[in-house]
PDB file with one MODEL, atoms N, CA, C and O in Angstrom:
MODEL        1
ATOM      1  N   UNK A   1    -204.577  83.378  80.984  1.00  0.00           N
ATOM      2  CA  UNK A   1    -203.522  83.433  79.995  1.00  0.00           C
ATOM      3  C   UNK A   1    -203.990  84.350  78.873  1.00  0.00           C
ATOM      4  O   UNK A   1    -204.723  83.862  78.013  1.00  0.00           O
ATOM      5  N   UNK A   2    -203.576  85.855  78.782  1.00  0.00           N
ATOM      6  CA  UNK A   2    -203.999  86.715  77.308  1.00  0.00           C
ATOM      7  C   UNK A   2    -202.973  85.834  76.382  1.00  0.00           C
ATOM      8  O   UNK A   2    -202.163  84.913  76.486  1.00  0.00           O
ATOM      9  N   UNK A   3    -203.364  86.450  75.707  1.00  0.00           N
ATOM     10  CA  UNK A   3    -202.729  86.068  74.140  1.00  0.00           C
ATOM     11  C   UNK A   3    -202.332  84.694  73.583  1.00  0.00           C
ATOM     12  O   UNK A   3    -201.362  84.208  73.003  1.00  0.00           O
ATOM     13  N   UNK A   4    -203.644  84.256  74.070  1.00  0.00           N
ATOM     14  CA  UNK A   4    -203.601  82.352  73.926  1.00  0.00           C
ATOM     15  C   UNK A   4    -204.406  82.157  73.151  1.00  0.00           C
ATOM     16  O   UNK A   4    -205.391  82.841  72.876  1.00  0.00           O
ATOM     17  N   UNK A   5    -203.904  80.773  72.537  1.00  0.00           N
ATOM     18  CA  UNK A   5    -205.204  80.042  71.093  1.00  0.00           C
ATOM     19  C   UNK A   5    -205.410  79.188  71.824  1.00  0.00           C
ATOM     20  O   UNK A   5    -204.496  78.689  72.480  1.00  0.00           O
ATOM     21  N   UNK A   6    -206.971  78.685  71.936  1.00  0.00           N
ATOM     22  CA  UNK A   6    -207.262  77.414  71.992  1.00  0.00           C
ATOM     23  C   UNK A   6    -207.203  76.730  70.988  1.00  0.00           C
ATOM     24  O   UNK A   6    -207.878  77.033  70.004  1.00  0.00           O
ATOM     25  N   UNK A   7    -206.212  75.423  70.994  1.00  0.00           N
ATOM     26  CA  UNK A   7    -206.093  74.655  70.080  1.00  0.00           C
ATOM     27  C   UNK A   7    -206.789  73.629  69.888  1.00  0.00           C
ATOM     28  O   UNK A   7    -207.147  73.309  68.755  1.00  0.00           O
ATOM     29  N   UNK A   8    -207.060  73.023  70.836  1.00  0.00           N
ATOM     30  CA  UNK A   8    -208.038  71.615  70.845  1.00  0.00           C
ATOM     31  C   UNK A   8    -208.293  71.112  72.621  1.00  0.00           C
ATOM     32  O   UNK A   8    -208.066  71.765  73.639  1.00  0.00           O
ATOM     33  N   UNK A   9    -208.762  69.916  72.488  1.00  0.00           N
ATOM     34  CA  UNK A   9    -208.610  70.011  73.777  1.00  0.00           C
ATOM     35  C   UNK A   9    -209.744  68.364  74.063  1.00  0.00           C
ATOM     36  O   UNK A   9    -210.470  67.858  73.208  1.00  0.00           O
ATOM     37  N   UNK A  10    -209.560  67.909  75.381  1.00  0.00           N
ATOM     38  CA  UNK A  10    -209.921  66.409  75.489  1.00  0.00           C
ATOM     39  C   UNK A  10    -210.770  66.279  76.916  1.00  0.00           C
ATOM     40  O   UNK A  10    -210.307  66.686  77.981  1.00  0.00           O
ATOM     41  N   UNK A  11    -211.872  65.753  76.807  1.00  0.00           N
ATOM     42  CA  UNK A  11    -213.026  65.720  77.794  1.00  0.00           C
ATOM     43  C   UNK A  11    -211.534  64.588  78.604  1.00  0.00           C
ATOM     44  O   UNK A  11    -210.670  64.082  77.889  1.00  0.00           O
ATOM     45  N   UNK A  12    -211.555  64.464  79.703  1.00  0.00           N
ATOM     46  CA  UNK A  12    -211.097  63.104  80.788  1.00  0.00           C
ATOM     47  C   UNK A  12    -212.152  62.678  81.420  1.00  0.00           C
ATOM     48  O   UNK A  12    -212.102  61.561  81.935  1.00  0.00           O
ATOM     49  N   UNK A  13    -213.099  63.313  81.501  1.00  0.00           N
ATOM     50  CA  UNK A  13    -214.788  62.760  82.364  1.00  0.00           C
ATOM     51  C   UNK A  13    -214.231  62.703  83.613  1.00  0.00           C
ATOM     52  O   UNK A  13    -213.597  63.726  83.870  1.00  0.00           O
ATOM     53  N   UNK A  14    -214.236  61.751  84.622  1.00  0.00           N
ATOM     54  CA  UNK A  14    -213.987  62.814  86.420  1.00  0.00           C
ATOM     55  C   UNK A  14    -212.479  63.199  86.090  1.00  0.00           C
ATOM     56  O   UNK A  14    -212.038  64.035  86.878  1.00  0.00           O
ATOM     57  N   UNK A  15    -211.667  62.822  85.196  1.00  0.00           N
ATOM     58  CA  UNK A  15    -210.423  63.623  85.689  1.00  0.00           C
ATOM     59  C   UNK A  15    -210.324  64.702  85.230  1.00  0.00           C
ATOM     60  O   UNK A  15    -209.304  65.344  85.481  1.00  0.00           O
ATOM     61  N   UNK A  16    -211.379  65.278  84.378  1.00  0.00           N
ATOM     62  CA  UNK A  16    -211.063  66.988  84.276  1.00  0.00           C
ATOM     63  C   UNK A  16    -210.782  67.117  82.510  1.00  0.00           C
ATOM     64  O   UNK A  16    -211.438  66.534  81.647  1.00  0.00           O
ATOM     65  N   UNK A  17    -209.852  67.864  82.332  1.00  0.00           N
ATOM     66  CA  UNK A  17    -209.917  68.169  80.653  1.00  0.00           C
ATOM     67  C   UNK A  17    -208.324  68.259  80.386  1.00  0.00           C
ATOM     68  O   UNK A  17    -207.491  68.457  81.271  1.00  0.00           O
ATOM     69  N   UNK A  18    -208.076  68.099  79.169  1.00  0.00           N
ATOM     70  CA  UNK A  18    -206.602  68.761  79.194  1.00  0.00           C
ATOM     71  C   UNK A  18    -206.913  69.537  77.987  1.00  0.00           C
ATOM     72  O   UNK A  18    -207.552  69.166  77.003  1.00  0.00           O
ATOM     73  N   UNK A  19    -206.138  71.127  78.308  1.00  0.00           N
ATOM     74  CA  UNK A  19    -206.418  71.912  76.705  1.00  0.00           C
ATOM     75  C   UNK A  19    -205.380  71.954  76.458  1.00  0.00           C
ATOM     76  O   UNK A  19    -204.603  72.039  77.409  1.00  0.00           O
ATOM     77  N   UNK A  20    -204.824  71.918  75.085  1.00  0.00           N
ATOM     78  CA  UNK A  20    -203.347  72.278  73.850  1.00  0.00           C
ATOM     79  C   UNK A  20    -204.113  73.638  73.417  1.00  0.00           C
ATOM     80  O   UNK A  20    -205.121  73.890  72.757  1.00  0.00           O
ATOM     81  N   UNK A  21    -203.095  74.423  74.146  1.00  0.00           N
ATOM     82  CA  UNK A  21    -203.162  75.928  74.288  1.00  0.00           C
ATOM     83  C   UNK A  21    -201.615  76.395  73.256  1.00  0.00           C
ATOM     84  O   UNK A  21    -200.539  75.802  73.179  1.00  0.00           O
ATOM     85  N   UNK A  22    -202.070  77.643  72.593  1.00  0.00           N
ATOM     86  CA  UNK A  22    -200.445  77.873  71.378  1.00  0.00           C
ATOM     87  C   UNK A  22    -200.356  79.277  72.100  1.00  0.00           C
ATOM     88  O   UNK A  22    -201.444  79.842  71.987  1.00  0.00           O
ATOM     89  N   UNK A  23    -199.397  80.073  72.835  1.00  0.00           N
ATOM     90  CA  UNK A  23    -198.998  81.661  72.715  1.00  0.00           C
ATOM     91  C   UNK A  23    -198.633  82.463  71.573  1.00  0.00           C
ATOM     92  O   UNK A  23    -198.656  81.845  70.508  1.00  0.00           O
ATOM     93  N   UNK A  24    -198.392  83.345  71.531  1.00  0.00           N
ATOM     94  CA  UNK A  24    -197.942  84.185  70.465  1.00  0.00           C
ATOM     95  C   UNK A  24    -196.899  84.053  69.681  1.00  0.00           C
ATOM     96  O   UNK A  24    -196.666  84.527  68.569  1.00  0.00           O
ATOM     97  N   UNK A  25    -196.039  83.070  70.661  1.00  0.00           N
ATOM     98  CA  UNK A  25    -194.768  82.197  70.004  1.00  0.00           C
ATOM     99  C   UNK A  25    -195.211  81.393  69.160  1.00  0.00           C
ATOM    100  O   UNK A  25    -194.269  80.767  68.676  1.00  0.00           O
ATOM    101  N   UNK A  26    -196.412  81.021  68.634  1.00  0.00           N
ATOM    102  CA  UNK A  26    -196.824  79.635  68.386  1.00  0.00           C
ATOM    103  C   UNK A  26    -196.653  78.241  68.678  1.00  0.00           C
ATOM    104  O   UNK A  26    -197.037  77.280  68.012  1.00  0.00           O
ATOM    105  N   UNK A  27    -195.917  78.264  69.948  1.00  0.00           N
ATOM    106  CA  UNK A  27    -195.169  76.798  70.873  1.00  0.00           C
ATOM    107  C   UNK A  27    -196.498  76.644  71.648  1.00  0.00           C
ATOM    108  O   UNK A  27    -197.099  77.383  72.427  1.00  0.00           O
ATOM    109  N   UNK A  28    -196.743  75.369  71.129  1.00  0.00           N
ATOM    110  CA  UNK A  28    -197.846  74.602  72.071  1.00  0.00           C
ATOM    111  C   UNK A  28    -197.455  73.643  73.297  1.00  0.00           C
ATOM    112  O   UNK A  28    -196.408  72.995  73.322  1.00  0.00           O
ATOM    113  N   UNK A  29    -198.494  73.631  74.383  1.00  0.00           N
ATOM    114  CA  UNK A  29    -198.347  73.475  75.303  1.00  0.00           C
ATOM    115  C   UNK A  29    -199.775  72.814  75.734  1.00  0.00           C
ATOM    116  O   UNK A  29    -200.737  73.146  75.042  1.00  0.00           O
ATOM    117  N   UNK A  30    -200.046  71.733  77.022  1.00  0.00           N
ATOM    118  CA  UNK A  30    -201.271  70.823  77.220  1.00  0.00           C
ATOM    119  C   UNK A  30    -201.312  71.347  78.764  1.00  0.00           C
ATOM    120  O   UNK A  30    -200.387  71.215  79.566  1.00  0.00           O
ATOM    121  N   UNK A  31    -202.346  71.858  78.975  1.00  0.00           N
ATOM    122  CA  UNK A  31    -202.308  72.024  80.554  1.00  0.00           C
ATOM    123  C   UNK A  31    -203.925  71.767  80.944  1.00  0.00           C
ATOM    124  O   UNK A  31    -204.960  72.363  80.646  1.00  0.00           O
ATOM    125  N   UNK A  32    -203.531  70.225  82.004  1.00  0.00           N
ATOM    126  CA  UNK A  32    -204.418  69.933  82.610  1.00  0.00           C
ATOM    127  C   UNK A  32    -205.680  70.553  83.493  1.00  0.00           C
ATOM    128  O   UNK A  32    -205.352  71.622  84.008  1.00  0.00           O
ATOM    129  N   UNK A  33    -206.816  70.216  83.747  1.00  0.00           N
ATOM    130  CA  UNK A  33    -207.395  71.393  84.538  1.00  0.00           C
ATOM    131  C   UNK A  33    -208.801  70.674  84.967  1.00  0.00           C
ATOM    132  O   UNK A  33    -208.875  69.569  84.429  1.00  0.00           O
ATOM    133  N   UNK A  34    -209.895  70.968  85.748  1.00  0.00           N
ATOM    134  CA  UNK A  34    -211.035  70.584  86.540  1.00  0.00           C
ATOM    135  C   UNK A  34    -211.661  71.346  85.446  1.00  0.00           C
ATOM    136  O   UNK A  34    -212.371  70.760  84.627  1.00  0.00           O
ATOM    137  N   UNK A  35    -211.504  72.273  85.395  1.00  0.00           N
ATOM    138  CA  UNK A  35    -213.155  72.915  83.960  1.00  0.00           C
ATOM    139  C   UNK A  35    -211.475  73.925  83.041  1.00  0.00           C
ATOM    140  O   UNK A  35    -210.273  74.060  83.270  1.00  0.00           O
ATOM    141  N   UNK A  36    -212.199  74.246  82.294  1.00  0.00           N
ATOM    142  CA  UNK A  36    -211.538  75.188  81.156  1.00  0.00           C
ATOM    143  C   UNK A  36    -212.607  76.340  80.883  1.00  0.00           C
ATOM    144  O   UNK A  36    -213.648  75.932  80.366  1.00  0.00           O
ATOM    145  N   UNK A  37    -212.515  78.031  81.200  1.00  0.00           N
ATOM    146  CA  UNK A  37    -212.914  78.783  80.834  1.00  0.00           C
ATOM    147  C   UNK A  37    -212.827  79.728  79.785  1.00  0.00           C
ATOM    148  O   UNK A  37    -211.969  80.591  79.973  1.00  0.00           O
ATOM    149  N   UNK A  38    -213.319  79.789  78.984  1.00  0.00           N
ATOM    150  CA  UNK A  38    -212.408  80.487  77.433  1.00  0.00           C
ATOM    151  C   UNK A  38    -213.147  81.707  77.442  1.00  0.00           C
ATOM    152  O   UNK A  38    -214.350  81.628  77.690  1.00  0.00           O
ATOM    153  N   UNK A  39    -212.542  83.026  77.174  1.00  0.00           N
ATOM    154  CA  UNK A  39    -212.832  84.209  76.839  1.00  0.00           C
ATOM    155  C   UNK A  39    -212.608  84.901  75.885  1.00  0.00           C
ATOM    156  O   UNK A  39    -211.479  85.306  75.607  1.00  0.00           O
ATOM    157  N   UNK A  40    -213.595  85.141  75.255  1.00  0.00           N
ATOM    158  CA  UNK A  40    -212.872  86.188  73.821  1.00  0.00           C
ATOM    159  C   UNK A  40    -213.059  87.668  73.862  1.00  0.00           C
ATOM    160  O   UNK A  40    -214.219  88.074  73.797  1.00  0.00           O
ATOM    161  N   UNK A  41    -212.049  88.571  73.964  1.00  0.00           N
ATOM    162  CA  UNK A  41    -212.405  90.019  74.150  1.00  0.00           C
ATOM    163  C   UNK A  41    -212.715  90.340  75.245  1.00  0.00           C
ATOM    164  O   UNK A  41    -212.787  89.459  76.102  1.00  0.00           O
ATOM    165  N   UNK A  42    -213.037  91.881  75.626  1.00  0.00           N
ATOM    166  CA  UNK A  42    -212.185  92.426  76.992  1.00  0.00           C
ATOM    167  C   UNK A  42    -213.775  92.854  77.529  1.00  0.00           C
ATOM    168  O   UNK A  42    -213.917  92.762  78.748  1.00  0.00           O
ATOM    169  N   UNK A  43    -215.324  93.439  76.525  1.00  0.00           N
ATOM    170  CA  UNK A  43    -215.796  93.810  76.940  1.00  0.00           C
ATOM    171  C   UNK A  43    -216.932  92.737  77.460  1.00  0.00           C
ATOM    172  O   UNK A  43    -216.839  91.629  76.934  1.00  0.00           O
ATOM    173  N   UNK A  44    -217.697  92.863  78.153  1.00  0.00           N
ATOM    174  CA  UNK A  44    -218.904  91.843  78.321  1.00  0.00           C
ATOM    175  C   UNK A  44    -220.332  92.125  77.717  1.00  0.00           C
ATOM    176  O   UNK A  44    -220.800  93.254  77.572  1.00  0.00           O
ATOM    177  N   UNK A  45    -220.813  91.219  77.461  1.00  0.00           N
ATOM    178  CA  UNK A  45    -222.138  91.139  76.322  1.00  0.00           C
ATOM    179  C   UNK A  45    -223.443  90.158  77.046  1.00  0.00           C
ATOM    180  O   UNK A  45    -224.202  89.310  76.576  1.00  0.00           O
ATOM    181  N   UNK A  46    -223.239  90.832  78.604  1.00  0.00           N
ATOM    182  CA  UNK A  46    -224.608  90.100  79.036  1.00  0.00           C
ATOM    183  C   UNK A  46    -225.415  90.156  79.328  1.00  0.00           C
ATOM    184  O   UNK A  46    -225.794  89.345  80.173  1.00  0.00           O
ATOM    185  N   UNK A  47    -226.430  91.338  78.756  1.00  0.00           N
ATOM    186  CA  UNK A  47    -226.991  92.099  78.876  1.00  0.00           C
ATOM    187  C   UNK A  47    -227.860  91.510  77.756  1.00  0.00           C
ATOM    188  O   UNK A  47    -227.522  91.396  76.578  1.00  0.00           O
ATOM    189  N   UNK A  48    -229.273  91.079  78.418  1.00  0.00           N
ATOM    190  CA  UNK A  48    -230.234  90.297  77.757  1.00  0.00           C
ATOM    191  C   UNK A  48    -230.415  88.565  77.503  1.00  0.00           C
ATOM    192  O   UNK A  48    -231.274  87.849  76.989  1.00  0.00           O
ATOM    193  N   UNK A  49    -229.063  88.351  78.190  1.00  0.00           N
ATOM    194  CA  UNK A  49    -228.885  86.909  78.359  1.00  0.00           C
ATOM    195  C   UNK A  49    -229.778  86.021  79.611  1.00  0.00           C
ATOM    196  O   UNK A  49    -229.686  84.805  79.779  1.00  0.00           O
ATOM    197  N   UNK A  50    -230.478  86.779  80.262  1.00  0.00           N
ATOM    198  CA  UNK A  50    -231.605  86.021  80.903  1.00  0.00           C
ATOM    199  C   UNK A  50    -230.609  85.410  82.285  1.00  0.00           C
ATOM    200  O   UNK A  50    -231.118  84.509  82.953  1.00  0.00           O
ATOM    201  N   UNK A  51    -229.392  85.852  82.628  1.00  0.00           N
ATOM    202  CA  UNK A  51    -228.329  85.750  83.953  1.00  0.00           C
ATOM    203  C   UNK A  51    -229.239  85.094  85.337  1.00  0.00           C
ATOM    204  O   UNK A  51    -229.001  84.130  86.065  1.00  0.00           O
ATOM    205  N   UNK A  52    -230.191  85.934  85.321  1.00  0.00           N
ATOM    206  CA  UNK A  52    -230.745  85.816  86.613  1.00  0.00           C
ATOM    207  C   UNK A  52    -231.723  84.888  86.553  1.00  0.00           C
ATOM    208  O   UNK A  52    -232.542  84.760  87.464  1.00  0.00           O
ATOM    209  N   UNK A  53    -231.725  84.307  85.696  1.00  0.00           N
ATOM    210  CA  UNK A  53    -232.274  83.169  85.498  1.00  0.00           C
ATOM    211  C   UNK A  53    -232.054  81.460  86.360  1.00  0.00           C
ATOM    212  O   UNK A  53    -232.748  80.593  86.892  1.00  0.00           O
ATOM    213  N   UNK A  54    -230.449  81.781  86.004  1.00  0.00           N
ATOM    214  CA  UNK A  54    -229.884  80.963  86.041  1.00  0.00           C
ATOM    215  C   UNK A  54    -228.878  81.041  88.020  1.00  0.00           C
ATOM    216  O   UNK A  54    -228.098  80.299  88.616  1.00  0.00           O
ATOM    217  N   UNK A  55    -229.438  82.153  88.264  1.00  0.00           N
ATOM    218  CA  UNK A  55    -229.129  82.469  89.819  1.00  0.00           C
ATOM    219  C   UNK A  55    -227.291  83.285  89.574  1.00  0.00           C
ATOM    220  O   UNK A  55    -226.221  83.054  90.137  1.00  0.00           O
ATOM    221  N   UNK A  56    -227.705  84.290  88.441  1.00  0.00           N
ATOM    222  CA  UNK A  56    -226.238  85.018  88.355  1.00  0.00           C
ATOM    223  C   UNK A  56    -226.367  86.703  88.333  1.00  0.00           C
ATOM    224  O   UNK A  56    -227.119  87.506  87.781  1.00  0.00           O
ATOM    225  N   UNK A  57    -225.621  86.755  88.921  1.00  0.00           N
ATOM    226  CA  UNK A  57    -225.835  88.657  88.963  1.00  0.00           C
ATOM    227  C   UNK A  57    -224.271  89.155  88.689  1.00  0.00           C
ATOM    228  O   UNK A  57    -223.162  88.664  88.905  1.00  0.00           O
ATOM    229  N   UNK A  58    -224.910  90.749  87.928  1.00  0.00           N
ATOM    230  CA  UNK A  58    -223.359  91.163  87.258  1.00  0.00           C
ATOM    231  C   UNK A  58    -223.632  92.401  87.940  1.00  0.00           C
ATOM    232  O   UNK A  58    -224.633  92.894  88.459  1.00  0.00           O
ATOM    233  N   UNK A  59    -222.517  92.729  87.792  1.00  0.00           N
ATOM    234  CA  UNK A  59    -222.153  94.264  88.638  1.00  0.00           C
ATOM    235  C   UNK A  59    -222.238  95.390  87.549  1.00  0.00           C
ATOM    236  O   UNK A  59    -222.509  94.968  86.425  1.00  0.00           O
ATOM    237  N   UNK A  60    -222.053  96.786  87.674  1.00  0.00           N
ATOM    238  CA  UNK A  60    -222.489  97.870  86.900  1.00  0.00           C
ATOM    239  C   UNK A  60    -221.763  98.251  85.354  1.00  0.00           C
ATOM    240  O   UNK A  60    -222.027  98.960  84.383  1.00  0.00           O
ATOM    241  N   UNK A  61    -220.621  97.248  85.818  1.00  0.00           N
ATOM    242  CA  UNK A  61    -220.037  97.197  84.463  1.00  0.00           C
ATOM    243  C   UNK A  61    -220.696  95.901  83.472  1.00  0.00           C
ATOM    244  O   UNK A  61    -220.661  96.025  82.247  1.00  0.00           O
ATOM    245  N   UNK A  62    -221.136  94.989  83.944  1.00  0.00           N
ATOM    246  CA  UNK A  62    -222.045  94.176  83.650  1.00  0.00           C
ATOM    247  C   UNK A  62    -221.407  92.930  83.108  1.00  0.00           C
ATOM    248  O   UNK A  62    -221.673  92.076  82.262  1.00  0.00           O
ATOM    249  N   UNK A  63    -220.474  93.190  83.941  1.00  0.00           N
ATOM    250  CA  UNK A  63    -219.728  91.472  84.306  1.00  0.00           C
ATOM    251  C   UNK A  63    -220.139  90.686  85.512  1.00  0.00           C
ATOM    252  O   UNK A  63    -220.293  91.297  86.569  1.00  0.00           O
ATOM    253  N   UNK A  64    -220.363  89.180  85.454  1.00  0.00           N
ATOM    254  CA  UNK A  64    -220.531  88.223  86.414  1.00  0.00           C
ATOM    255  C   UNK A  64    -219.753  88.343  87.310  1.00  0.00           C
ATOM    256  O   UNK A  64    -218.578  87.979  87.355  1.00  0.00           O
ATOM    257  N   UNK A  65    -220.547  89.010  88.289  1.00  0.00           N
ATOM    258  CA  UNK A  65    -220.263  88.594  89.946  1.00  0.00           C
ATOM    259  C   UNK A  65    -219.295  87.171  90.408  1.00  0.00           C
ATOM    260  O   UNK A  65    -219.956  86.138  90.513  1.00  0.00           O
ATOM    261  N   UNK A  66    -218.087  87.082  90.631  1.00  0.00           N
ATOM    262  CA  UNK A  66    -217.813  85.976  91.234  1.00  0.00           C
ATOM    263  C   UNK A  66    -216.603  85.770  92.627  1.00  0.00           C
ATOM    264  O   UNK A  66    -215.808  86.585  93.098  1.00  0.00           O
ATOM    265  N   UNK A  67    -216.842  84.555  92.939  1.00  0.00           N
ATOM    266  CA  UNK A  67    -216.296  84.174  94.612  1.00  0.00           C
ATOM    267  C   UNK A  67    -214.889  84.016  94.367  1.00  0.00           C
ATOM    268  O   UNK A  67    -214.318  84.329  93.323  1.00  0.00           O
ATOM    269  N   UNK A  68    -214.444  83.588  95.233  1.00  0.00           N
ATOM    270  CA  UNK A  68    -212.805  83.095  95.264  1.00  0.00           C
ATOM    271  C   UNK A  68    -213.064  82.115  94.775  1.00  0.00           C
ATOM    272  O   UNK A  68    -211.931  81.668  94.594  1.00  0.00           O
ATOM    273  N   UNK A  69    -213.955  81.138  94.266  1.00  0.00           N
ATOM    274  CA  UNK A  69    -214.047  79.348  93.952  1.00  0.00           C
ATOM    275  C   UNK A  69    -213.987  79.716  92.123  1.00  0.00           C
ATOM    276  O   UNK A  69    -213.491  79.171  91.137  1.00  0.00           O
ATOM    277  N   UNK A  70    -214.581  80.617  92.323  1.00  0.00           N
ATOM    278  CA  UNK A  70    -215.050  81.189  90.688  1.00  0.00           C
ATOM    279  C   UNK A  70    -214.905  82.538  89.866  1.00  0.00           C
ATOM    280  O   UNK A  70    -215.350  82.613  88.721  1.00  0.00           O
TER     281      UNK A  70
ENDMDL
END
């Protein structure tokens, strides 16, 4: 979702999270979910973050590598 605020948002513990997300309209909205990923800005900054540490590899633009799951 671009042009979204995270507004707040509620652990459920095994049932997942719900975030109150606002658009550009400022009309809020709660949408349930298994994890919540939040992004700010377009470029990536992971470069020195120790990635491969953690068993993650980024490609030449030096964004995280990921599967269809992720």
């Amino acid at each position: 979702m671009m042009n979204t605020r995270l507004e707040g948002g509620t652990n459920n513990r095994e049932k997942g999270v719900t975030a109150r997300v606002s658009g550009k309209d400022g009309k809020e909205e709660n949408l349930d979910a298994d994890v919540v990923l939040l992004s700010i800005g377009r470029r990536p900054f992971t470069k020195g973050l120790g990635l491969e540490h953690a068993g993650l590899e980024t490609n030449k633009f030096g964004r995280i590598e990921i599967n269809k799951t992720w």
